[in-house]
N, C-alpha and C positions, 0 to 999 in steps of 0.2 A: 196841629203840630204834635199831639200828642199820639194821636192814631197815626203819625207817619212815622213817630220813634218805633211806638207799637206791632206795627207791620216791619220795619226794618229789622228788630229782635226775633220777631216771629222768623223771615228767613235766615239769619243770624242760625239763631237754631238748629234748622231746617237741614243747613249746609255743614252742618259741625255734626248731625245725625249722621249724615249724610257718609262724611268723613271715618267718621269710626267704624261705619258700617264698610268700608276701604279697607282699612286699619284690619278690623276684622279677619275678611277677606283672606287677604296676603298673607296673615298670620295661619290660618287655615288652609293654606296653599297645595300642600301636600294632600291634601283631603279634598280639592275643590273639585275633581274629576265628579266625584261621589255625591257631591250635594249639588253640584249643577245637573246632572244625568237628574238624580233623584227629583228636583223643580222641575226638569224637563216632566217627568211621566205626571208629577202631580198638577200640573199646567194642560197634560194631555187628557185627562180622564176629567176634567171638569163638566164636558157636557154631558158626561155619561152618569156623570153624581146627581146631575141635575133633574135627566131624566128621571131617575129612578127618587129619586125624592119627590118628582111632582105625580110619582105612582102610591109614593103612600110613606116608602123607606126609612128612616132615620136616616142621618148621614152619615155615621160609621157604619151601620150594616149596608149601606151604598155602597162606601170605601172597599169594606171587605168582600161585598160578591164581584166589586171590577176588577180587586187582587188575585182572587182567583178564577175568574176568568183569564186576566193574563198570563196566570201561571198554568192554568189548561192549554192555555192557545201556545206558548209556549215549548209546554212537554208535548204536545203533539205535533208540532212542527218540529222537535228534536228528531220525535219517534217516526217520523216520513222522514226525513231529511238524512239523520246520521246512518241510517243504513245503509243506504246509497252512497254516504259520501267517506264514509270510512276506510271502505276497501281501496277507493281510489284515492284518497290521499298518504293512505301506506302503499300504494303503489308509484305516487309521488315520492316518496321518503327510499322508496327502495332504487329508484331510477337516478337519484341524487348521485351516488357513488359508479353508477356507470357512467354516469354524464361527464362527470368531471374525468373519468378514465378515458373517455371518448376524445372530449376535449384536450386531454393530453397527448394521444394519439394522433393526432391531427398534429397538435403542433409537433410534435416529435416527427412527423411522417415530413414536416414544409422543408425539413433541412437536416441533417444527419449530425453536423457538429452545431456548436452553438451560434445562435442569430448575430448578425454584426449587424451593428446603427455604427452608421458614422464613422467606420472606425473602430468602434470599441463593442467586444465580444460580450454577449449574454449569455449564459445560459439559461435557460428557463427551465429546465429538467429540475434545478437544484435551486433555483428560485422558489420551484412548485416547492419542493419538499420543505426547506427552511420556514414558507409560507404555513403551511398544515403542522410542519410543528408549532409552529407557534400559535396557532390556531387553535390547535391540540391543548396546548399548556394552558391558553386563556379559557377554553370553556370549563376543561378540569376545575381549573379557582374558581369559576364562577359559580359555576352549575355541581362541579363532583360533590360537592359537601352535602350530605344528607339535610344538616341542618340549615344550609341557607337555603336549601327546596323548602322546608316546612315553613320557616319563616316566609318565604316568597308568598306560599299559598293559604297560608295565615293572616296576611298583610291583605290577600286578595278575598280572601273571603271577608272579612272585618270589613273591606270599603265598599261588598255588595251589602253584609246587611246595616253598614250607616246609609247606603242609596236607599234600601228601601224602608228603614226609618225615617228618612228626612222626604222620602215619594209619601206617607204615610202621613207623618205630623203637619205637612204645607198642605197636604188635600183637604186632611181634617182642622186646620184652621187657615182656610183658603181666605175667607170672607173676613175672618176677625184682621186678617195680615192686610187686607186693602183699607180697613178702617182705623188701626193703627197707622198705616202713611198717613192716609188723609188728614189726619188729624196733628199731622207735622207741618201739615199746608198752612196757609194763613188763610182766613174764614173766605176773604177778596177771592181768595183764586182756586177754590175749591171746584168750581166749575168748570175752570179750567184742566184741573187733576182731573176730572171723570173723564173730559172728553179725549184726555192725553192717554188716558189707561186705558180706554176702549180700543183706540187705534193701536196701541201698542198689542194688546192680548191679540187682536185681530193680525199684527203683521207676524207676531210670533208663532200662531195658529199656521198661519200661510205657511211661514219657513218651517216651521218643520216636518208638514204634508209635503212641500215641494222633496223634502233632504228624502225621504223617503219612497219616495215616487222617483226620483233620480235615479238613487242607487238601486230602487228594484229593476227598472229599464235596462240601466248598466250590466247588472249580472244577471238575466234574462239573457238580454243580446248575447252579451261577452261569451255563457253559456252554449247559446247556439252556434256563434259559429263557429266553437271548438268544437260541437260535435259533427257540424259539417266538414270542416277541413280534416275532421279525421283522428283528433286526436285522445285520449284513452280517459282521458279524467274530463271531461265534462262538465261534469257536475259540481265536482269540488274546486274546479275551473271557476265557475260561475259563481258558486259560493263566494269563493275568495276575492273575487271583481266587486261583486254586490257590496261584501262587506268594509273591503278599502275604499270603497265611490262616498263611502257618508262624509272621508275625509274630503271638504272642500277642494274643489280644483286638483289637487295633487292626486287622488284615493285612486280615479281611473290608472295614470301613467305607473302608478304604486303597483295594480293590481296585474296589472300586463305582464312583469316580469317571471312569475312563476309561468306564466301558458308560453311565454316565451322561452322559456327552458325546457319544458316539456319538449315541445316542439323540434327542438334543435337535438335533443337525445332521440328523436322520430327520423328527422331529417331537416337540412337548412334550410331546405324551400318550405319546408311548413313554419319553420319560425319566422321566415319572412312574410308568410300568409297570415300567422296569428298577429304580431307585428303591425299589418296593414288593416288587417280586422281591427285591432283594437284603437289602433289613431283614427279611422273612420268613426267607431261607434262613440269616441271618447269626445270626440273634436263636432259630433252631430249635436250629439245629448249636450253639449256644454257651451255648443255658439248659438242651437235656436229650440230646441228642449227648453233648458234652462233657464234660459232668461223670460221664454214665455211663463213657466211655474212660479219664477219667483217673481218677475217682473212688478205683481200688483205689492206684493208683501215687502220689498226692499225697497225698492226705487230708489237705486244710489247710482250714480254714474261708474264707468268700468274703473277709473284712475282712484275711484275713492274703495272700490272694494280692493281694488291690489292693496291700498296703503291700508285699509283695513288689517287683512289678513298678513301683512307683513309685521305691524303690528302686536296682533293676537299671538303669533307666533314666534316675538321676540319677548312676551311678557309670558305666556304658558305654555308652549310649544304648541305641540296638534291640539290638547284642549282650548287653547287661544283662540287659535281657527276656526273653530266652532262656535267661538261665542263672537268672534269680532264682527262681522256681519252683523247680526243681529243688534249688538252696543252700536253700531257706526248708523243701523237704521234707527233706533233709537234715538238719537240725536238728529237724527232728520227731523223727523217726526216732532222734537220738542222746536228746533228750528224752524220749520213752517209754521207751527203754533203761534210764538213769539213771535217773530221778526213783524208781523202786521199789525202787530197791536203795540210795538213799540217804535215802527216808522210809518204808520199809516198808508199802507202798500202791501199788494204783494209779494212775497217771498219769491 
């Protein structure tokens, strides 16, 4: 009787840790972008700390030759990449104000006075304009103030270097941070805790080889076939696909609309080419890609990742989405566990 009070205190406990560490969380909200990213990389470099510690290392001069390594591999993918994609993305930026001229052109050419629906007259000429003024006014407040620019990139710098404090302090007390849970466990199901934390490091390993084997496909393809159809930016095409495909499900459909604009300042049959290109590549990689990469590492059925990331995205927006997957596979994971040892059965 006593060891049952005993063990009920213990998760008593356990759950109220548990909870504050919630509590925490949310309060840190604002910030969570920066210490989730930052666990990500110190989650990613474990085997490489490992290696190098079974060559001789200490574990912070580990830490710091994998930091700068990243930071090598880094600046030198800057230094190939931003050349190339510089000129064509100010060639983006400059095509912007013809397009929309273009585009007004067009519609000003469909009808010489203004559209009728229904009955009742539009103009669109003076729709545009009212539109852009006030477009005008809103970026002015937002963006004209010198001081809210500094502040912006103030705000952005501070939560790259809390990322790579918090990539830093989780790497370098990786080990001490699994034996603090553990030691939340009750002594019964400590065994259980290893075998749950191994599957999990393991399914989180997967997912995030998968997210980045995705989106490098994505903007690869997306890449080529802008530059087969013809179109001028390429490169900063592909970049821009790559980089929105990490957002779950959405990133491709995201990434499409600039090469789709391009396109349509070229000509309309190329934006229905890119268009076509891009829901083939998007709709390949994300019905039989996808589910073979992540397949081993999630195993959630399709109706649980929708309600996942529905979710994720009602609690932190795009950072949500990122992480809901992974929490929803997490509970998998501790659900198969359980369920057999508490109905003596399969899961």
């Amino acid at each position: 009787m006593k060891k049952r009070r005993r063990r009920y205190l213990q998760i008593a406990f356990g759950l109220a840790a548990l909870a504050v560490a919630v509590v925490v969380l949310y309060l840190l909200r604002d910030f969570l972008g920066a210490f989730v990213i930052g666990a990500a990389i110190a989650f990613l470099i474990q085997p490489g700390i490992a290696r190098l510690m079974d060559l001789g290392l200490p574990r912070i001069l580990a830490i710091v030759v994998i930091f700068i390594a990243i930071i090598a591999s880094l600046a030198g993918l800057v230094l190939l990449v931003v050349p190339l994609g510089v000129n064509e993305v100010s060639q983006l930026q400059e095509q912007a104000p013809a397009l929309a001229a273009a585009a007004q052109d067009r519609i000003n050419s469909l009808q010489g006075s203004p559209v009728e629906i229904f009955g009742f007259k539009v103009d669109l000429k003076d729709t545009t304009e009212t539109v852009n003024a006030h477009l005008k006014e809103y970026v002015l407040g937002q963006f004209g103030n010198a001081v809210s620019i500094g502040l912006t990139a103030l705000t952005t710098l501070l939560q790259l270097l809390l990322m790579f404090i918090v990539a830093f302090l989780l790497a370098l007390d990786a080990t001490a941070i699994k034996r603090v849970l553990r030691r939340f466990v009750p002594s019964d199901y400590r065994t259980d805790f290893d075998q749950i934390w191994r599957k999990i490091r393991k399914m989180l390993y997967a997912y995030m080889r998968g997210q980045l084997i995705i989106a490098a496909l994505i903007g690869i393809l997306s890449g080529i076939a802008c530059a087969v159809i013809g179109l001028e930016d390429p490169v900063a095409l592909g970049l821009v696909a790559g980089i929105t495909a990490l957002i779950p499900y959405l990133g491709p459909f995201v990434g499409a609309i600039p090469a789709i604009l391009v396109g349509l300042a070229a000509a309309p049959i190329k934006a229905l080419l890119v268009a076509l290109a891009y829901f083939v590549i998007s709709n390949v990689i994300l019905n039989f890609v996808y589910p073979k990469v992540m397949g081993d590492a999630v195993r959630l059925p399709p109706i649980l990742v929708i309600v996942a990331f529905i979710a994720g995205f009602s609690w932190a927006g795009i950072l949500g989405m990122f992480v809901a997957v992974p929490l929803a596979a997490t509970l998998r994971i501790l659900f198969d566990h359980i369920y057999p040892r508490l109905y003596e059965k399969p899961a």
